[in-house]
C-alpha positions in Angstrom: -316.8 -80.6 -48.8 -315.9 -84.1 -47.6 -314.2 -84.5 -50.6 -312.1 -81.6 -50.4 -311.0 -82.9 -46.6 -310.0 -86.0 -48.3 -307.9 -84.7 -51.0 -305.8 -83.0 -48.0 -306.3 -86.1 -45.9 -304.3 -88.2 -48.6 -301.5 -85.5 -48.9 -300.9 -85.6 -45.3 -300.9 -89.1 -44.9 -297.4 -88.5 -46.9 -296.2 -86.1 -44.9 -297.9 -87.0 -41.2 -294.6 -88.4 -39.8 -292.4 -85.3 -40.1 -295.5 -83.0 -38.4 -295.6 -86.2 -35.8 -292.0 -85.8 -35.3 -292.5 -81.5 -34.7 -295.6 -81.6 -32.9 -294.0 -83.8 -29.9 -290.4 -82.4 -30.5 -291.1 -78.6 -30.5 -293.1 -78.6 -26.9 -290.9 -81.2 -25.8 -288.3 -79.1 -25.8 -290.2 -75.9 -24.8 -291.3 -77.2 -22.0 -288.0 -79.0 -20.6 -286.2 -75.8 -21.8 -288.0 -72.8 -20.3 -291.2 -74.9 -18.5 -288.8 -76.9 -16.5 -285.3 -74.8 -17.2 -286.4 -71.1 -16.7 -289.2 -72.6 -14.5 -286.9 -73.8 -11.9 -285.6 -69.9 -11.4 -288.9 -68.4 -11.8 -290.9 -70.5 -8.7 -287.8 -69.9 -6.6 -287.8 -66.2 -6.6 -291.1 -64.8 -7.6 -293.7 -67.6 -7.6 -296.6 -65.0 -6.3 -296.2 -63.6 -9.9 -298.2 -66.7 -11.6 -300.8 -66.8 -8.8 -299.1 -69.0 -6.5 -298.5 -72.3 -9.4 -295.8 -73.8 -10.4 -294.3 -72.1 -13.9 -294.2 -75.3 -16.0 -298.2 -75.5 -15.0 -298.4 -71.6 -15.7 -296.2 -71.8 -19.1 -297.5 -74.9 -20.7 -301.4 -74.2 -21.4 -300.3 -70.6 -22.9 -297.9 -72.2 -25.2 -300.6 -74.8 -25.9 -302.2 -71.9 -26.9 -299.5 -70.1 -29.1 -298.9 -72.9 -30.5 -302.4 -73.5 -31.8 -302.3 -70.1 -33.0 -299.5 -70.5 -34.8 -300.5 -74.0 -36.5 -304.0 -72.0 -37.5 -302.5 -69.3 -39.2 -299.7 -71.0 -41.0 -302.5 -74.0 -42.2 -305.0 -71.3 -42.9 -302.6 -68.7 -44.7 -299.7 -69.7 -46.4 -301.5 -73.2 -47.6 -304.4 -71.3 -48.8 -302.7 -68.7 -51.0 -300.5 -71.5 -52.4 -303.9 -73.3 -53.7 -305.8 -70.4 -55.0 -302.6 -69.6 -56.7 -302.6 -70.2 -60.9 -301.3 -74.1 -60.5 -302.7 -74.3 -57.4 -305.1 -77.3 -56.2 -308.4 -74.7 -55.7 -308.4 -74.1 -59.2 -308.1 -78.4 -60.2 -310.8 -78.2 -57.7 -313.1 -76.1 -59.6 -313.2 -77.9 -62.5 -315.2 -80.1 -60.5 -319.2 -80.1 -59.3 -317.3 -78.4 -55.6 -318.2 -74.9 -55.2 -315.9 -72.1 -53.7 -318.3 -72.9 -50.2 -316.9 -76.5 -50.7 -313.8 -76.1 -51.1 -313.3 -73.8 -48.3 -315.3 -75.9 -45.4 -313.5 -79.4 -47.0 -310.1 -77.1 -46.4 -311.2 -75.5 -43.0 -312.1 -79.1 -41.4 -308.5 -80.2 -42.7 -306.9 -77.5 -41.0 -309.5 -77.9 -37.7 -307.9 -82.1 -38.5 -304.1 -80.4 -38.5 -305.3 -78.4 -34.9 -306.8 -81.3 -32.8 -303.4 -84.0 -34.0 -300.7 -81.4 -33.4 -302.4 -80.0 -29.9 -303.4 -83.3 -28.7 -299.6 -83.7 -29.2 -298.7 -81.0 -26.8 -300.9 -81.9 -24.1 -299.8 -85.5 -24.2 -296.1 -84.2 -23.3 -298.1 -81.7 -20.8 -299.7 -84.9 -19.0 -296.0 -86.3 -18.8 -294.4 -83.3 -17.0 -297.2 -83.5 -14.4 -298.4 -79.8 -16.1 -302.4 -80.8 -16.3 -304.6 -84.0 -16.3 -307.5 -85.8 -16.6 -310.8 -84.0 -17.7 -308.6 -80.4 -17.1 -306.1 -81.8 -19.9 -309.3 -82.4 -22.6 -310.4 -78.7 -21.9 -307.2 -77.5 -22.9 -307.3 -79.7 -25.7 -310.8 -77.9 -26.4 -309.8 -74.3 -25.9 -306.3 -75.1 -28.0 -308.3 -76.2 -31.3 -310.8 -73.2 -30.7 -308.2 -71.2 -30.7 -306.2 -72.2 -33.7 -309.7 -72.1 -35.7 -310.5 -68.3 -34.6 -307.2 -67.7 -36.5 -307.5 -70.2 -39.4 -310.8 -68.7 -40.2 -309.7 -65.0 -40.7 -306.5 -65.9 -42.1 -308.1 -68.4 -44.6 -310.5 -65.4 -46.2 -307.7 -62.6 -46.5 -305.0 -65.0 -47.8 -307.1 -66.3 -50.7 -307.1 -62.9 -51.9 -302.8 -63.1 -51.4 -301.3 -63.0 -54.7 -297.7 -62.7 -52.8 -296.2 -64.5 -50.4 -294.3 -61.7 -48.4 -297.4 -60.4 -47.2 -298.1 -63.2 -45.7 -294.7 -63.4 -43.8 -294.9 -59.3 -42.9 -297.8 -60.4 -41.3 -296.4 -63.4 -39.5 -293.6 -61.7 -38.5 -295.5 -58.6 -37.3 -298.4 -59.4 -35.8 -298.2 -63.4 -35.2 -295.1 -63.5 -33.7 -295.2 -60.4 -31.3 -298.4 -61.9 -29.4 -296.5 -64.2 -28.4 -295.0 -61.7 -25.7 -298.2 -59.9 -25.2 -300.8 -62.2 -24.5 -299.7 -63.4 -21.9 -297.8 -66.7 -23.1 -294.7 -66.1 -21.2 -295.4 -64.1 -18.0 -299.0 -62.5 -16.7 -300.5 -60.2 -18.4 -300.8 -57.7 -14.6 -296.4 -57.3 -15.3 -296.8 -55.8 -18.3 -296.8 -51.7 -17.6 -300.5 -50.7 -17.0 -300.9 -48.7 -20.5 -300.3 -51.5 -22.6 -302.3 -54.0 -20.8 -305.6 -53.4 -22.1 -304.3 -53.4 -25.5 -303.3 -57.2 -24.1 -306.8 -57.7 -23.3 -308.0 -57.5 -26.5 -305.5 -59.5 -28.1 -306.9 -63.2 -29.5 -303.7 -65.0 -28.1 -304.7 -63.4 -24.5 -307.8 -65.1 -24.7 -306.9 -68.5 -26.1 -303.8 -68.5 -23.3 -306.4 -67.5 -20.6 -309.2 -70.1 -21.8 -307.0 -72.7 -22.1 -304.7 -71.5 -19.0 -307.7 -71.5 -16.4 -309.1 -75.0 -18.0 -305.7 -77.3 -17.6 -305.3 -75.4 -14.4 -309.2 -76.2 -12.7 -309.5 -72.3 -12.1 -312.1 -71.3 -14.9 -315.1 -69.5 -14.0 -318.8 -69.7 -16.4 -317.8 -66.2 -17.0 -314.4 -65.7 -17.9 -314.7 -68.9 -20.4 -317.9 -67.7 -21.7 -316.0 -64.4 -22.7 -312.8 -66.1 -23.8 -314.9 -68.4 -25.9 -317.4 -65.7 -27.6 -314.1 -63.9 -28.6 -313.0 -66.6 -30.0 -316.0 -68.2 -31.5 -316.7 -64.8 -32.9 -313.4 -64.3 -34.9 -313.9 -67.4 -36.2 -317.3 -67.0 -37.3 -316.7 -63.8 -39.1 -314.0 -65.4 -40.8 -316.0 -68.5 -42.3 -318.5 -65.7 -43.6 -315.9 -63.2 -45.0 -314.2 -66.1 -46.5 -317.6 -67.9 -48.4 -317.1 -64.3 -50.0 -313.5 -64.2 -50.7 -313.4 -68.0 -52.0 -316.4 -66.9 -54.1 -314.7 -63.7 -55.5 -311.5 -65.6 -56.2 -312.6 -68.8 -57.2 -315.7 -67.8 -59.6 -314.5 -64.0 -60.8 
């Protein structure tokens, strides 16, 4: 496994200055444009509707947590189909004594590597607009990379299967992108109309948004993290497992 992670480890130490260069830029600008920008409007006129904070602290951990989300599924999809494709690196990989389990934890941990860089990223430009701190800043951190992995994991055993690429970008554009609006992300989940907010509530954004919302904020409770985090943890377990199957099927036919 360990040697898989190292294979990826020495590809991205070509690339690491361009993701460098987007993981400070992109909330950078996100959170001077709308944190600060739209923020500014936001705590003047309704600034009961984000339970009395400021919007920059309300905005930044739930697009900590978007992010993350994004990050996981784009590592954990579009990567993965690439390298179980025919010329891909899976199938140099196999040629070796790594087994499909191998190859998909030595992956996994690159992409858990890809989650922990890019989100300590964001929360570094958090800290410097004042939006968390401290020990709150480090369980954001936390909740960010357990959220990227509970999307990485499922997304890693369907797209080995992939064997084209526009699936992967219906689903992107279908189902990633639109949680960004209904998880809570932008505004609290209680404005949305009251018949689509338990379809909210079960949403795995809404739950990486709120874990790592309440944690940079100081306002979590033992049980609402303990349900955010078995959501999260559980996604991300039944992924590993469905993909030791998938890798297996696809790797070994």
């Amino acid at each position: 496994m360990w040697r898989e992670f190292s294979y990826w480890l020495l590809q991205y130490r070509r690339t690491w200055r361009g993701t460098i260069v987007i993981s400070v830029a992109n909330p950078l600008l996100f959170l001077l444009g709308i944190g600060a920008g739209l923020g500014h409007l936001v705590d003047r006129h309704a600034p009961t509707e984000i339970a009395g904070v400021s919007y920059l602290a309300f905005f930044a951990p739930g697009m900590l947590a978007a992010a993350a989300m994004q990050t996981g599924f784009i590592e954990g999809s579009f990567r993965v189909a690439q390298s179980a494709g025919f010329n891909g690196s899976y199938r140099a990989a196999t040629t070796t004594p790594l087994g499909p389990t191998q190859i998909m934890g030595g992956h996994l941990t690159f992409v858990a590597f890809r989650l922990a860089t890019s989100a300590a990223a964001f929360v570094v430009v958090m800290v410097g607009f004042g939006a968390t701190g401290g020990w709150r800043a480090v369980g954001a951190l936390a909740g960010a990379l357990l959220t990227g992995l509970a999307f990485a994991g499922p997304a890693a055993a369907w797209a080995v299967s992939v064997r084209q690429g526009r699936q992967i970008n219906t689903v992107f554009r279908f189902v990633i992108m639109p949680m960004y609006l209904f998880s809570g992300t932008f505004f609290a989940v209680t404005q949305l109309p009251h018949w689509l907010r338990p379809v909210a509530y079960v949403l795995p954004l809404y739950h990486g948004a709120e874990l790592c919302r309440t944690l940079s904020l100081g306002t979590a409770t033992l049980a609402g993290t303990a349900v955010h985090t078995g959501v999260l943890l559980a996604l991300l377990v039944a992924g590993i497992a469905t993909a030791r199957v998938t890798y297996r099927r696809r790797l070994h036919p």
